[in-house]
Legacy VTK file of the C-alpha trace (Angstrom):
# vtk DataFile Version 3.0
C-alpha trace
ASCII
DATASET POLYDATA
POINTS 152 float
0.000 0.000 0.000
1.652 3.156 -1.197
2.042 6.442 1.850
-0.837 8.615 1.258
0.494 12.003 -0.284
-1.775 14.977 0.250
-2.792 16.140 -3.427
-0.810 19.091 -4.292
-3.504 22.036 -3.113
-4.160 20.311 0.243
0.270 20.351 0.255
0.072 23.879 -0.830
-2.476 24.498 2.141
-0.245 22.725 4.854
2.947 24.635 3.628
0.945 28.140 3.677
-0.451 27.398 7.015
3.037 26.376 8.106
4.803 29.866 6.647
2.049 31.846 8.331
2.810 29.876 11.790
6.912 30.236 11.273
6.313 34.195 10.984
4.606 34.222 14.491
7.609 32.038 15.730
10.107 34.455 13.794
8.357 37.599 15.633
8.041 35.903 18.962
3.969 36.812 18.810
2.508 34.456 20.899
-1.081 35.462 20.367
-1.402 35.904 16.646
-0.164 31.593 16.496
-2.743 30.872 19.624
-5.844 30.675 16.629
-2.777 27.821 14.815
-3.247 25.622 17.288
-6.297 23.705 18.990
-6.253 24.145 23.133
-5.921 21.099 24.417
-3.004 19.832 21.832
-0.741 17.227 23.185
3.325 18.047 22.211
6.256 16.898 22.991
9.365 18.948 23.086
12.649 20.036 23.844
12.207 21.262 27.485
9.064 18.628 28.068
8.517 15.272 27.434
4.929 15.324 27.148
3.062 18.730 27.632
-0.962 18.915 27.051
-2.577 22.363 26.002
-1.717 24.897 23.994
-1.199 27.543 27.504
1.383 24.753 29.035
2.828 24.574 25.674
3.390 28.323 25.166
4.662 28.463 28.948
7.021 25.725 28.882
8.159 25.224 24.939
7.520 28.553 23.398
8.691 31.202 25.860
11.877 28.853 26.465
12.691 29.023 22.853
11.195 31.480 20.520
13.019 34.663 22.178
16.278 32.362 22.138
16.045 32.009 18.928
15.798 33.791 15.342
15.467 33.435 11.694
13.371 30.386 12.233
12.357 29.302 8.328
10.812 25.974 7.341
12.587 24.235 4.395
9.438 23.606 2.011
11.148 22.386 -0.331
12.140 19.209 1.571
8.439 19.164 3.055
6.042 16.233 2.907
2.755 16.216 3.373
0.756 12.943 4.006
-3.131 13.177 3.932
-6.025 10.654 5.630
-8.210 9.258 3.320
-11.145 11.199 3.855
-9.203 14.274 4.280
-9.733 15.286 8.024
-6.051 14.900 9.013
-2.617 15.841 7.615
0.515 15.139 8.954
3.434 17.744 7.880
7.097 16.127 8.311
9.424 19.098 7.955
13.318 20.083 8.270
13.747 24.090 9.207
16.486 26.466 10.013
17.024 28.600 13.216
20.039 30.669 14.578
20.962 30.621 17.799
23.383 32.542 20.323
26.141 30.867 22.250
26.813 32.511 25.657
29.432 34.615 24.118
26.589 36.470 21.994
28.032 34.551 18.819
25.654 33.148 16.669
25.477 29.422 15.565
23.269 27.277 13.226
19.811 25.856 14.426
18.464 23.011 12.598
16.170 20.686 13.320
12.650 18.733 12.408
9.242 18.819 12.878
6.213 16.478 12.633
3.079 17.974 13.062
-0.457 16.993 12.375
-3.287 18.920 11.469
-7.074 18.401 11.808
-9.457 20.083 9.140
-12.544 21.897 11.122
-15.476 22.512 9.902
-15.205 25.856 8.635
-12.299 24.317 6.201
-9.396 25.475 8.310
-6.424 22.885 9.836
-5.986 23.051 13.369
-2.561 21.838 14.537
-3.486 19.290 17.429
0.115 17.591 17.680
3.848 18.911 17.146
7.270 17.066 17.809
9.832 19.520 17.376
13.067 18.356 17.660
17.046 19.720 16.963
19.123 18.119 14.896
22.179 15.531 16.379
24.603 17.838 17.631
23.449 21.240 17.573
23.805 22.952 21.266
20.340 22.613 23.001
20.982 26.200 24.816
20.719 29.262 22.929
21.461 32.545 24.979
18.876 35.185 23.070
16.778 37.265 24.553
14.372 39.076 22.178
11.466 40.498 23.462
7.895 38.516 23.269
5.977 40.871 20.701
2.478 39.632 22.081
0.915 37.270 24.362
LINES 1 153
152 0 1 2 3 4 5 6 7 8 9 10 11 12 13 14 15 16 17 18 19 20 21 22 23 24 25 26 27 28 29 30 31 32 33 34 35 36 37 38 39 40 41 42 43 44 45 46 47 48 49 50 51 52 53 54 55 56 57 58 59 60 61 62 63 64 65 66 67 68 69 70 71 72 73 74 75 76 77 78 79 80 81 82 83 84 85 86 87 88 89 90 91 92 93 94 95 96 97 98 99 100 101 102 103 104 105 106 107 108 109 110 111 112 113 114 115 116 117 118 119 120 121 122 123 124 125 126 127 128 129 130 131 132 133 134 135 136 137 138 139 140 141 142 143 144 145 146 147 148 149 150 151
């Protein structure tokens, strides 16, 4: 049985959603990616194993990394997008860039990878409902920013 490959405009959809998402990460706004994201998602992450809601998420992942952090760009080209059969879920599997600041205030490379999946509500949109974001092997899990949180 072949993997199920979203057709290319449900792709397109999942990579648009996931650009508009990585500019709230890139501006450290907190409340405009809240409406991304369903409440009571279930994560796991780098500071938490297993975190349930979207609140303990933003306390314990987001506000730990997004001011750490900058340039944070998803690689669509490298992007797959697998889609349920009746087209209520889609599962994104994703590489993306980030810098980071030693404690020194140098800057160093921040890759890593992402599998999220996405629920399609009624009014059409996808709701993210589960994210594992992870580094890749090697790259420093500290990163000594400090940018301001534009919104919460």
């Amino acid at each position: 049985m072949p993997i199920p490959d979203a057709d290319p405009a449900t792709k397109a959809e999942i990579i648009d959603w996931l650009e508009r998402f990585f500019v709230c990460v890139r501006e450290v706004d907190f409340k405009s990616a809240y409406p991304f994201w369903h409440d009571n998602i279930v994560i796991f992450g780098t500071f938490q194993e297993l975190v349930r809601s979207r609140q303990a998420w933003t306390d314990t992942q987001w506000s730990n990394v997004w001011p750490r952090t900058k340039d944070f760009t998803l690689d669509a080209k490298n992007t797959e997008v697998l889609l349920s059969g009746d087209g209520s879920m889609a599962v994104a599997i994703l590489p993306w860039t980030s810098t980071g600041w030693n404690k020194d205030g140098t800057e160093f490379d921040r890759p890593g990878r992402a599998t999220i999946v996405l629920q399609k509500q009624p009014d059409g949109r996808w709701l993210g409902v589960h994210s594992h974001m992870s580094l890749g092997r090697g790259v420093p899990q500290d990163s000594h920013g400090d940018r301001p949180i534009k919104a919460r």
